[in-house]
Every structure is written in structure tokens, then in C-alpha cells.
N, C-alpha and C positions, 0 to 999 in steps of 0.2 A: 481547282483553279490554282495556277503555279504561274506569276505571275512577277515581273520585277521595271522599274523604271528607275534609269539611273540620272543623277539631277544636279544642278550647283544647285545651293538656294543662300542665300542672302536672309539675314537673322530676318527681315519682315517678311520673305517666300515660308519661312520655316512656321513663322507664327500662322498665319496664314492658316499653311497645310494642318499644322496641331489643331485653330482652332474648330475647324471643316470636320476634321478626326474624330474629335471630340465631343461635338454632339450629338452623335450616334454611339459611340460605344460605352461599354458599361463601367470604364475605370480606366485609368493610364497608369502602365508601371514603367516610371522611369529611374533606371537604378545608377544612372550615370549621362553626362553632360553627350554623351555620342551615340545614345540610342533612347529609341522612343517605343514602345509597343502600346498599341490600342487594341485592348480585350474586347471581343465580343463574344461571354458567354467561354465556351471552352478553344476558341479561334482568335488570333491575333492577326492585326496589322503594323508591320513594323517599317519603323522608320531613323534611317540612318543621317540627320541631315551632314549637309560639309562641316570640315571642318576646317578652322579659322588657325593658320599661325603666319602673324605678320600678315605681307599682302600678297600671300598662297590661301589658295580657298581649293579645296579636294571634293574629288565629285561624292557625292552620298546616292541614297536610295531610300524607295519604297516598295518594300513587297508586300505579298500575300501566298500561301500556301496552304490550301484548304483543298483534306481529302473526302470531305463525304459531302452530302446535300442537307445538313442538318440546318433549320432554322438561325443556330449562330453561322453557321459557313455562307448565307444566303445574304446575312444580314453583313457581314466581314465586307464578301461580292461586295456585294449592292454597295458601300459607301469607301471599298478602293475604287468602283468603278466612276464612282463621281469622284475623286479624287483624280483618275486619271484626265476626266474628261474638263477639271479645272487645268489641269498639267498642259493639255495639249490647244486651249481655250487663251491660257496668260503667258505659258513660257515658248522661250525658240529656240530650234534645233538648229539654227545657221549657224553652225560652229564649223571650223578648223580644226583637228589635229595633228600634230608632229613630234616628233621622236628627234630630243634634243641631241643624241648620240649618233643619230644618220641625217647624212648632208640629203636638200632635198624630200624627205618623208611625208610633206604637207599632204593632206587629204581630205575629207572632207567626212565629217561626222552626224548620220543620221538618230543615233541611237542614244542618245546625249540630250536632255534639255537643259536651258538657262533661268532660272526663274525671274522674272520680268525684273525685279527691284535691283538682284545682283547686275543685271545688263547693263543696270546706269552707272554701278562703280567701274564696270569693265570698260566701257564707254570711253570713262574718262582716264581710267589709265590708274584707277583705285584699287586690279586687285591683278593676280594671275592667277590661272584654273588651270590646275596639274590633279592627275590622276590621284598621285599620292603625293604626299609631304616632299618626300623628297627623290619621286620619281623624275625619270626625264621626256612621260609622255603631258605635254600641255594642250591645253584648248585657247583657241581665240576665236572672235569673232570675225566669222566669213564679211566681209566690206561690199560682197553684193547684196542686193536690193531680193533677188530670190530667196526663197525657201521659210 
């Protein structure tokens, strides 16, 4: 399984996700403030949440990459797939993006979630979601009622 969801998350989406993670795998090494890996066994789930400078939030991720069918690769599956299936349960894909360097660009982004908590600071005008720190692809929230 080769597998990746890319996400904002808001320090309580992040708690959240770690602590869902967590009680399934066998140990967490985290060697640094922008990544998370949860061992299972000889397999990892890793987790990149956003990151925070000022009121820029960058999108993160959560993968998995698992090449055999062994007991830990099953067990890895098994608790990104509830993972995703909280993803697609609490966060929303109604997002916007555009490309601050082309006039016009706005589009619309399926592949993107929002985790529910961060949506109330974006809401109120508490953060901006750009690709990177200091890229010029940004995310907003779509103002329809769809998706």
C-alpha cells in the first residue's frame, strides 16, 4: 500500500490524529517538531503535520508505504485506514486554490483537506493556508454550501 493525504491541521486536528496513531502502534519516534512516525513492528506511519509561522499554516501529510503483506504492514493498513476514514468523516475538501503570481488562477481543490478545528481560525480570518511558507500557491475556503 502506497498511500498519501495531504491536510492543514490545527495543533487540536494534529493531537487528535497522534492520539488515534498511537494507540495502535508500538512506539512513536519523533526526532523533530515537523515529523511524527508511528512504528508498527518493522512498518511506519508517518506524519507530517503543518506548520505554523505567524498566521501562514502549510499544508502537511500523512502516509503509508508498505511493501509486503506481513502482520506489521496489515496492522500499519489497518489503522491509516481508520485514519483516513476519521479524515474524510471530520475534515473538508471545500477548498479554493490560486496562484498568487497569475492573475485569475482560482480553482478549485479536491485533493486537499481542512481539519475541522483549523476551519474555525480560517473562518474567522485567524490564519492563511499556502502550500509552503513562502510559496505563492494559497488555499481558501470555497463560500459554497457544496462539497
Amino acid at each position: 500500500m502506497k498511500k498519501e493525504i495531504r491536510l492543514f491541521l490545527g495543533e487540536d486536528d494534529e493531537s487528535v490524529l497522534v492520539e488515534m496513531l498511537s494507540e495502535e502502534c508500538d512506539r512513536i519516534d519523533r526526532q523533530s517538531n515537523i515529523e511524527w512516525k508511528f512504528i508498527f513492528g518493522t512498518q511506519h506511519i508517518q506524519l507530517l503535520p503543518s506548520q505554523r509561522s505567524g498566521k501562514i499554516v502549510t499544508v502537511g501529510r500523512i502516509a503509508i508505504w508498505t511493501q509486503d503483506s506481513s502482520d506489521d504492514s496489515r496492522r500499519a493498513e489497518s489503522s491509516f485506514k481508520k485514519a483516513k476514514k476519521h479524515i474524510e468523516l471530520e475534515y473538508c475538501r471545500n477548498l479554493l486554490v490560486r496562484n498568487l503570481k497569475i492573475a485569475d488562477s482560482r480553482g478549485t481543490s479536491k485533493n486537499v483537506w481542512l481539519g475541522k478545528n483549523l476551519k474555525n481560525d480560517l473562518t474567522i480570518g485567524g490564519v492563511e493556508l499556502r502550500q509552503s511558507k513562502n510559496g505563492s500557491i494559497v488555499f481558501e475556503l470555497a463560500t459554497s454550501n457544496a462539497g
